[in-house]
KEKOLKE-228353 format. One record per atom (N, C-alpha, C, O): residue number from 1; residue in three letters; chain; atom name; x, y, z. Coordinates in Angstrom, 1 decimal. Atoms other than C-alpha are relative to their C-alpha. Layout:
REM KEKOLKE-228353
roro;dokol;pati;lumpa;c1;c2;c3
NUM;Ala;A;CA;X;Y;Z
...
//
This chain:
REM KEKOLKE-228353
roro;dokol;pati;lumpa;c1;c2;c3
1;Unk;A;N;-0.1;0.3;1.4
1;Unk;A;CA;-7.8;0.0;22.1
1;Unk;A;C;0.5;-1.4;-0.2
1;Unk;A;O;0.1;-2.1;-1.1
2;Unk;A;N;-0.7;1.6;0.4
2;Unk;A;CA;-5.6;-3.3;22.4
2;Unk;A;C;-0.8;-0.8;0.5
2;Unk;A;O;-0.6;-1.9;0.0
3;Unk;A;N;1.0;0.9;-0.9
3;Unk;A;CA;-8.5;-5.0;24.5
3;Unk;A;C;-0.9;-0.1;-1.8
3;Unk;A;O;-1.2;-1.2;-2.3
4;Unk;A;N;1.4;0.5;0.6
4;Unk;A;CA;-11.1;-4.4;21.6
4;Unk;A;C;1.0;-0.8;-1.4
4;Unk;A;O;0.7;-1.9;-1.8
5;Unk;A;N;-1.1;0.8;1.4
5;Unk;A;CA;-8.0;-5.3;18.5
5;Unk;A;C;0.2;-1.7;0.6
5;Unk;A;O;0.2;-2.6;-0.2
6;Unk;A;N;0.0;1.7;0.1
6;Unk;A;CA;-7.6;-9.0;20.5
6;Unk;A;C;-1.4;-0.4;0.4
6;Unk;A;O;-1.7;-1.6;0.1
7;Unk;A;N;1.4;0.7;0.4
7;Unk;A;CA;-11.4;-9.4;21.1
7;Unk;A;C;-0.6;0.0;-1.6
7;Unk;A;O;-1.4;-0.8;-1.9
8;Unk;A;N;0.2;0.0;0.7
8;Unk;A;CA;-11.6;-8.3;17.6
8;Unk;A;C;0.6;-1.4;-1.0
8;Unk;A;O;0.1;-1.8;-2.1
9;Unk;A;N;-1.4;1.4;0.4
9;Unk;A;CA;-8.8;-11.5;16.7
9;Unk;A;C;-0.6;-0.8;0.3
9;Unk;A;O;-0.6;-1.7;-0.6
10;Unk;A;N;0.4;1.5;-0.5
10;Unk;A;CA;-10.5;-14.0;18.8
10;Unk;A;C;-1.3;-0.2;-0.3
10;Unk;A;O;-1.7;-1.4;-0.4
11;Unk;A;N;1.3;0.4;0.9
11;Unk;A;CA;-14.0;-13.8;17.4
11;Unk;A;C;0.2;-0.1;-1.9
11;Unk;A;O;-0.8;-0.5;-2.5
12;Unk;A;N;-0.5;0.0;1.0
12;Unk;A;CA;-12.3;-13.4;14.0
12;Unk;A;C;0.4;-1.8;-0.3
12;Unk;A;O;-0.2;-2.7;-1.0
13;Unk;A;N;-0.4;1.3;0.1
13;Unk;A;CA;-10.5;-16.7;14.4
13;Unk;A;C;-1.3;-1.2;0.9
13;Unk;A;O;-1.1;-2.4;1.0
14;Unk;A;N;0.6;1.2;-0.5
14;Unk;A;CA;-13.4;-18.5;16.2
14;Unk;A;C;-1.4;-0.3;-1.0
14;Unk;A;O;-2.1;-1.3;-1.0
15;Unk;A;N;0.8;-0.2;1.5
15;Unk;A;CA;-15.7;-17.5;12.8
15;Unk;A;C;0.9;0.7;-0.8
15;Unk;A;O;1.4;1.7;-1.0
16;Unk;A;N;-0.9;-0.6;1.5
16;Unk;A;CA;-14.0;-17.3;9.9
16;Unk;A;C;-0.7;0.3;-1.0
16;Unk;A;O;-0.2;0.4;-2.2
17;Unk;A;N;1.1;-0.7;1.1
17;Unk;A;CA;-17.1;-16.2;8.0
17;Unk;A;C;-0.7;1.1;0.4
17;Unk;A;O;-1.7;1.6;-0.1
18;Unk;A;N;0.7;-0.9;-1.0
18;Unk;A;CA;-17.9;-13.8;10.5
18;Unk;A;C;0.5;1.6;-1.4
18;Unk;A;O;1.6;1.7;-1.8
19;Unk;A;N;-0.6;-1.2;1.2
19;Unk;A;CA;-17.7;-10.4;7.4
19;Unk;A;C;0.8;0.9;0.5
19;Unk;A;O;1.6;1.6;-0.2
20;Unk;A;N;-0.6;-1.4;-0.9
20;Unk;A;CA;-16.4;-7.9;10.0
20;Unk;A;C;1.1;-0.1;-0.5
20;Unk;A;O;1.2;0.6;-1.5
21;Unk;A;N;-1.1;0.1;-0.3
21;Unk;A;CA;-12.7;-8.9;10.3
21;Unk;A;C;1.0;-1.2;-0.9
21;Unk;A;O;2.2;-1.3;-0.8
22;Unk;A;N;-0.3;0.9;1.0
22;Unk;A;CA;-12.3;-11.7;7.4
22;Unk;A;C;1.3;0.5;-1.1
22;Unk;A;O;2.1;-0.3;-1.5
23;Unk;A;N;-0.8;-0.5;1.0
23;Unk;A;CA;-10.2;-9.5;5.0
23;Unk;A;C;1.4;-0.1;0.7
23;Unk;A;O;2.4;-0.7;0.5
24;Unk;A;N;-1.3;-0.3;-1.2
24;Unk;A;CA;-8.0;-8.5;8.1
24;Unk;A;C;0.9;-1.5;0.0
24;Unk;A;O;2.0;-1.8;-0.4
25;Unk;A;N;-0.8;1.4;-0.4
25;Unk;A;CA;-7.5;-12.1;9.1
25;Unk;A;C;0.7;-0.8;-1.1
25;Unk;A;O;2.0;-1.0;-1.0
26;Unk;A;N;-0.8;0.0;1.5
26;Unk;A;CA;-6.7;-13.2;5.5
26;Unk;A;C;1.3;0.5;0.2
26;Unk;A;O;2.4;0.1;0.7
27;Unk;A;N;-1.3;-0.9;-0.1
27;Unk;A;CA;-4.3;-10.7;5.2
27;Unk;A;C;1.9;-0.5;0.9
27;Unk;A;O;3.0;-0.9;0.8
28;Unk;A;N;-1.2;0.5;-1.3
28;Unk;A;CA;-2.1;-11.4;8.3
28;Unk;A;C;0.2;-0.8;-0.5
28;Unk;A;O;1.0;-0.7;-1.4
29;Unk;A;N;-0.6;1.5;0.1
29;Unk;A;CA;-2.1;-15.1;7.9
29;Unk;A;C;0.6;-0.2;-1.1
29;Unk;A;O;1.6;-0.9;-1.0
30;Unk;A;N;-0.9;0.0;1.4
30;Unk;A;CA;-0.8;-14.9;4.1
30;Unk;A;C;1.3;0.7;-0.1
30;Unk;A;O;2.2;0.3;-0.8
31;Unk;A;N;-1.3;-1.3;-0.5
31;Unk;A;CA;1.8;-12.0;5.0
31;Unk;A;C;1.0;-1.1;1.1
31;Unk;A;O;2.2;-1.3;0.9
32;Unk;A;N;-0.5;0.6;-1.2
32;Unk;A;CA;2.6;-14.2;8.2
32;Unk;A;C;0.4;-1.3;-0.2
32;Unk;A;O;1.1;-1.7;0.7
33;Unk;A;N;0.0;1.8;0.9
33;Unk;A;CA;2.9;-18.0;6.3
33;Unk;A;C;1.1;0.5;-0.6
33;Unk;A;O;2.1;-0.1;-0.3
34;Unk;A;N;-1.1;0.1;0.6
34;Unk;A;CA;5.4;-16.4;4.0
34;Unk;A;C;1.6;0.7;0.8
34;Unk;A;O;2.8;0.5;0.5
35;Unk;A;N;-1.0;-0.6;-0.9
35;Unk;A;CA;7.4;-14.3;6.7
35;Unk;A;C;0.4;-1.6;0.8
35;Unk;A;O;1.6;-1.8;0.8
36;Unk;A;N;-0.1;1.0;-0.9
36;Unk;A;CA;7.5;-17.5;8.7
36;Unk;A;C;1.0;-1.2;-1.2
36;Unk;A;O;1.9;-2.0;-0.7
37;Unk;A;N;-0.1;1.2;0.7
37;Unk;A;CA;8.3;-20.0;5.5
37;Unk;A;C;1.4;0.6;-0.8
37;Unk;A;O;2.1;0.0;-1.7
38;Unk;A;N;-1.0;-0.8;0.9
38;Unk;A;CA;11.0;-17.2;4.4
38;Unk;A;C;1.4;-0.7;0.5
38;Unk;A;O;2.4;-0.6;-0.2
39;Unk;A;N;-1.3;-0.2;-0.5
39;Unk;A;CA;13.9;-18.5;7.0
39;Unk;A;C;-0.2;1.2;0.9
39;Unk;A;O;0.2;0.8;2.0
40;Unk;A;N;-0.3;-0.9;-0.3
40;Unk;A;CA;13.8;-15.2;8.3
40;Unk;A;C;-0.1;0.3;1.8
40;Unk;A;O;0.8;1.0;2.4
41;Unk;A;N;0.4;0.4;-1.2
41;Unk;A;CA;12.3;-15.9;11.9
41;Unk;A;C;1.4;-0.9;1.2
41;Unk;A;O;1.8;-2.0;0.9
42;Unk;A;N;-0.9;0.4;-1.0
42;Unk;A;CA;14.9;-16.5;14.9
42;Unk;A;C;-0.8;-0.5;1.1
42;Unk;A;O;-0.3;-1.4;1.7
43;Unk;A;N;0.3;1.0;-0.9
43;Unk;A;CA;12.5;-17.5;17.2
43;Unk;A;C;-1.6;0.5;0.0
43;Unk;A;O;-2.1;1.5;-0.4
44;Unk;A;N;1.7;0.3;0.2
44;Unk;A;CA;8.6;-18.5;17.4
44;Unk;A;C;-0.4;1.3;0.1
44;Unk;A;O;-1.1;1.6;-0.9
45;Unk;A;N;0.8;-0.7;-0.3
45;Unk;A;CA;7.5;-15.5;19.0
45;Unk;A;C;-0.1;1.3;-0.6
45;Unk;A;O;-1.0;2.0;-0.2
46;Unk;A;N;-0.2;-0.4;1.5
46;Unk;A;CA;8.4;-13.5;16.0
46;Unk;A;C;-1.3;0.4;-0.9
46;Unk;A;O;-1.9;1.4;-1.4
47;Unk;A;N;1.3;0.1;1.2
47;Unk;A;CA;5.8;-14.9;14.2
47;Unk;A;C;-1.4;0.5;0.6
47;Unk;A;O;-2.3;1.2;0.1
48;Unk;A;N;1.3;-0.7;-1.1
48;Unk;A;CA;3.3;-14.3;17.2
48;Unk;A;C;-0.5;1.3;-0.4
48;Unk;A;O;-1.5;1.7;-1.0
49;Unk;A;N;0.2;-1.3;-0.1
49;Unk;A;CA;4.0;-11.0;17.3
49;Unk;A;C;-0.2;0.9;-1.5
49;Unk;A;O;-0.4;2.1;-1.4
50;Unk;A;N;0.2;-0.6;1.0
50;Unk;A;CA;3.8;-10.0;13.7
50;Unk;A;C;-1.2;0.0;-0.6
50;Unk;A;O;-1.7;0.9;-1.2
51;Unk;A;N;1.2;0.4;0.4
51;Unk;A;CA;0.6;-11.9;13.1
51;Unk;A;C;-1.2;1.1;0.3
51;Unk;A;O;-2.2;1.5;-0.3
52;Unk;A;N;1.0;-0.4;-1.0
52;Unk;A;CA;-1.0;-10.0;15.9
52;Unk;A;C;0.3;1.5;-0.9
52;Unk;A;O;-0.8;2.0;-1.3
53;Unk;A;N;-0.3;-1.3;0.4
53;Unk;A;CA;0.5;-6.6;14.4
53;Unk;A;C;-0.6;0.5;-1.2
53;Unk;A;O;-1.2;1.6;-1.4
54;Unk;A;N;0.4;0.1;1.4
54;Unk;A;CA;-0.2;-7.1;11.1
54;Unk;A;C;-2.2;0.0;0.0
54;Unk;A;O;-3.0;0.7;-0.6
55;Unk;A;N;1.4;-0.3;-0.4
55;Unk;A;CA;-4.0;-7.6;12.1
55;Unk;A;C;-0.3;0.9;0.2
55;Unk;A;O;-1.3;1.3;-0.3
56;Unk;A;N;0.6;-1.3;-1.1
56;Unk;A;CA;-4.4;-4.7;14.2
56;Unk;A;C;0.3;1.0;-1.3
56;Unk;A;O;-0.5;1.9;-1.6
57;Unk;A;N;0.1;-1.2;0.9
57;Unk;A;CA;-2.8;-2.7;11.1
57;Unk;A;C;-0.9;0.0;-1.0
57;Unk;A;O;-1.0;1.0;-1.7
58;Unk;A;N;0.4;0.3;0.9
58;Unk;A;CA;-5.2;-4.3;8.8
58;Unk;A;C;-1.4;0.2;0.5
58;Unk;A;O;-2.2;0.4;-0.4
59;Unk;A;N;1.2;-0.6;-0.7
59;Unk;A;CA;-8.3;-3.5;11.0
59;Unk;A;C;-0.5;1.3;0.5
59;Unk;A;O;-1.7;1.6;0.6
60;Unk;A;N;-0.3;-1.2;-0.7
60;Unk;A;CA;-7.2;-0.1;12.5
60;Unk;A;C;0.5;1.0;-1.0
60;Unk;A;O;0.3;2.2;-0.9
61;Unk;A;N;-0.7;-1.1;0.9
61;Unk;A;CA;-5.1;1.3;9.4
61;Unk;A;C;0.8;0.8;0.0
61;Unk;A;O;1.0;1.7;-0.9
62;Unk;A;N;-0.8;-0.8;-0.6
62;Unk;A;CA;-2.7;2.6;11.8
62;Unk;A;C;0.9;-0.9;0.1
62;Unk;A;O;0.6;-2.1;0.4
63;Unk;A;N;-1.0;0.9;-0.3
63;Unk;A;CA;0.9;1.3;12.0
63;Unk;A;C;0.4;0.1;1.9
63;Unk;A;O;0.7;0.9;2.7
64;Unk;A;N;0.2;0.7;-1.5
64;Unk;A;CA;0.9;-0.7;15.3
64;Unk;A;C;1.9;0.4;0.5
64;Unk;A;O;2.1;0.3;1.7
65;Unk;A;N;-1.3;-0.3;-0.7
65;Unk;A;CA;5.0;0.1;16.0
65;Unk;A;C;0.0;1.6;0.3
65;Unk;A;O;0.8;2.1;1.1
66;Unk;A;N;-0.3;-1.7;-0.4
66;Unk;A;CA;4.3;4.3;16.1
66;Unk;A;C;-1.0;-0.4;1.4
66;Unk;A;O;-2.1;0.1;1.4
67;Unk;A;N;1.1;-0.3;-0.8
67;Unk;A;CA;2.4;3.2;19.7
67;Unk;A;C;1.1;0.7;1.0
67;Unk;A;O;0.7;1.3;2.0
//
């Protein structure tokens, strides 16, 4: 399942008009821009990892921390 959610990421981000995964990607990066722009972030990989989380919940509809 995590194999097809970061193939589903990296064809997302290498077409950003691709319809499939467009909403998803949206989503994250506007959620992830203001998490990031809030202060709130201690260290980079923070943001990594929420970006990536926040996608997979926004594609999947399942919260990615009950794995």
């Amino acid at each position: 399942m995590e194999e097809d959610i970061s193939k589903k990421l990296v064809l997302a981000i290498k077409d950003p008009n691709n319809p499939d995964s467009r909403e998803s990607l949206a989503k994250a990066m506007e959620l992830t821009k203001a998490f990031a722009s809030s202060g709130s972030t201690t260290h980079y990989s923070t943001v990594t990892k929420l970006f990536y989380d926040l996608f997979e919940m926004f594609e999947t509809g399942r919260d990615p921390r009950a794995k």
